[in-house]
C-alpha positions in Angstrom: 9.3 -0.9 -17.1 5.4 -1.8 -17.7 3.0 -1.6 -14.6 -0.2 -3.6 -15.2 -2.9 -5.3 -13.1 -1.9 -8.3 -11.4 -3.9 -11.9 -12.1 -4.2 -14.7 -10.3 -1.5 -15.9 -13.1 1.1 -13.7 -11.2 0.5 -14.7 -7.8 2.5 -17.3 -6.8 5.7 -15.0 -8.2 4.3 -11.9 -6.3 4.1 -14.4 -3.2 7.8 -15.1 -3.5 9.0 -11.4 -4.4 7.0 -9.9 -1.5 8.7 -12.5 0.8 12.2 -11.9 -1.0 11.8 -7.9 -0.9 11.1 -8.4 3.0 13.4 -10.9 3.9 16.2 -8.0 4.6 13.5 -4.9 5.5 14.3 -3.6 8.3 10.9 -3.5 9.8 8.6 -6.6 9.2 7.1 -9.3 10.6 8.0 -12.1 7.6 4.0 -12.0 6.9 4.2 -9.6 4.4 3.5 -11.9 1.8 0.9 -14.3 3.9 -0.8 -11.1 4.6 -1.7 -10.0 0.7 -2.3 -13.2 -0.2 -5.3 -13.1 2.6 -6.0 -9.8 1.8 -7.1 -10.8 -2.4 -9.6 -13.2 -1.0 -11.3 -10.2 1.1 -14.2 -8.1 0.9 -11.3 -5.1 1.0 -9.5 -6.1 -1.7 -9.9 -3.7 -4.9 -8.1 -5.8 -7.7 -7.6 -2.2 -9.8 -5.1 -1.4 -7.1 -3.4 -4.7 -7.2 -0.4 -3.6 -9.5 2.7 -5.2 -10.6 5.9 -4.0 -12.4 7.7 -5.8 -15.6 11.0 -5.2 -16.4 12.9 -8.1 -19.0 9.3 -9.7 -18.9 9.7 -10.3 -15.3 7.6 -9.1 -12.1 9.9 -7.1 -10.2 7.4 -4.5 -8.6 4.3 -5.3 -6.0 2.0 -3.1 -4.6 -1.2 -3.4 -2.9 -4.1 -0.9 -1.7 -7.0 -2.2 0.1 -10.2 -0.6 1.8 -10.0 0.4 5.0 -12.6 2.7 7.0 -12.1 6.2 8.6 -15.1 7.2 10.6 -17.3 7.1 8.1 -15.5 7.2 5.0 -14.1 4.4 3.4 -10.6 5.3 2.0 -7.6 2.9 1.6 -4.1 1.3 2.8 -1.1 0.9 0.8 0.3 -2.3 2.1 2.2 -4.2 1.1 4.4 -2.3 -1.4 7.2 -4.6 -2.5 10.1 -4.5 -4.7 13.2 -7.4 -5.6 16.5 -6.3 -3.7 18.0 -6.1 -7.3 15.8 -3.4 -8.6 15.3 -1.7 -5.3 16.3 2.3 -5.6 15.9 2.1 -9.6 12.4 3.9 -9.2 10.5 0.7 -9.0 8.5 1.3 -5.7 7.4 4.7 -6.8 5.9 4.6 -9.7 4.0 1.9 -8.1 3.0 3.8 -5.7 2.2 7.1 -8.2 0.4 4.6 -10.9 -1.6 3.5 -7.6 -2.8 6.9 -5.9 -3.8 7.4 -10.0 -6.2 4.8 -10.5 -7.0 6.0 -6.3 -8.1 8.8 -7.4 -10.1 7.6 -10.8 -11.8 5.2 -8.8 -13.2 7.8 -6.4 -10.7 7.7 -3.0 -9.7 10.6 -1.2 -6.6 9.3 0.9 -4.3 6.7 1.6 -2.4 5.5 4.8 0.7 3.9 5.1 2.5 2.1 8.2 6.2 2.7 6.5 9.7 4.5 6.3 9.2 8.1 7.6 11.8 8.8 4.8 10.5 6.9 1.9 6.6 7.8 1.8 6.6 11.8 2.5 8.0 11.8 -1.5 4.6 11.1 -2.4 2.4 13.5 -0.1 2.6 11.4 2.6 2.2 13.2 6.4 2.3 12.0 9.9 -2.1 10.6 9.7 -2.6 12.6 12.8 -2.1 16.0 10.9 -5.0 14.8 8.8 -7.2 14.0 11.4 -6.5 10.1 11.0 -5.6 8.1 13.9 -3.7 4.6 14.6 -5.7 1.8 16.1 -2.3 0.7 17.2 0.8 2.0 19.4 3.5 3.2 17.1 5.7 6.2 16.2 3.2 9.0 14.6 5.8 9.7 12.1 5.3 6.1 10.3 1.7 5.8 10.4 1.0 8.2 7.6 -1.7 9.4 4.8 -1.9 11.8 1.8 -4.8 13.1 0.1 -4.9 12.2 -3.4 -7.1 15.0 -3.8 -6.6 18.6 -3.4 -10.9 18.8 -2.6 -10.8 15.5 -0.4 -13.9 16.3 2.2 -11.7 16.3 5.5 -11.9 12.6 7.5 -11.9 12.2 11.4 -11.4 8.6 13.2 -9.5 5.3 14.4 -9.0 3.2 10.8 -10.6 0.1 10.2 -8.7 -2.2 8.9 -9.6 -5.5 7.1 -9.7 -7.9 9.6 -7.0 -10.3 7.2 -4.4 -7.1 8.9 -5.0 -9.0 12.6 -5.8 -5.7 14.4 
């Protein structure tokens, strides 16, 4: 497996896996893949953390990190992270997600939150946001709105995140 960049090339494939991966997810809205195509054409959108995954010289891994603002620190959101059903639980969505908080943390981010499976995302560092100081700007269980700090020294961060407005909140 080769994790690189994604183009503009590689989005009308990424379009389709993010709506395949979804199409079965237990918790969606079907937008998943609507919502990161709006999300490239934003002032959020950071295209080092827009990362795909080759396997057989096909994309079969998609993740995406965006900007989002906590109080006054900007910081950023993992959604969406998508993988094809076929290559689900083969290791594909995490070392998306470890290649990501990587190039996070060379670019200069502290943390990352993550609206997700409360058994999926703690493998990565991932707590309930709350614990960090990090709150929801929407009603839902505190165990699946979550963040890590991708640094041991991350200055602590207090506040309701902003997301990009392409998120509809």
């Amino acid at each position: 497996m080769h994790i690189r960049q994604e183009t503009p090339a590689d989005y009308p494939v990424v379009y389709t896996l993010i709506k395949d991966a979804f199409a079965s997810a237990e918790h969606c809205d079907g937008n998943e893949q609507d919502l990161a195509a709006a999300l490239r054409q934003s002032t959020s959108f950071v295209p080092e953390l827009s990362l795909v995954a080759e396997a057989d010289g096909r994309i079969v891994g998609h993740i995406l990190f965006t900007k989002i603002r906590i109080g006054t620190s900007t910081q950023l959101a993992l959604a969406p992270l998508s993988v094809l059903p076929a290559f689900q639980g083969q290791g594909v969505g995490s070392a998306l997600v470890r290649q990501g908080h990587q190039i996070a943390r060379d670019l200069g981010y502290s943390y990352s939150v993550v609206l997700g499976s409360e058994t999926y995302y703690p493998r990565f560092g991932y707590v309930p946001a709350e614990q960090l100081g990090v709150q929801t700007p929407f009603p839902v269980p505190a165990e699946n709105f979550m963040a890590v700090k991708l640094t041991e020294d991350a200055p602590p961060v207090r506040g309701v995140v902003q997301y990009a407005p392409e998120f509809g909140i």
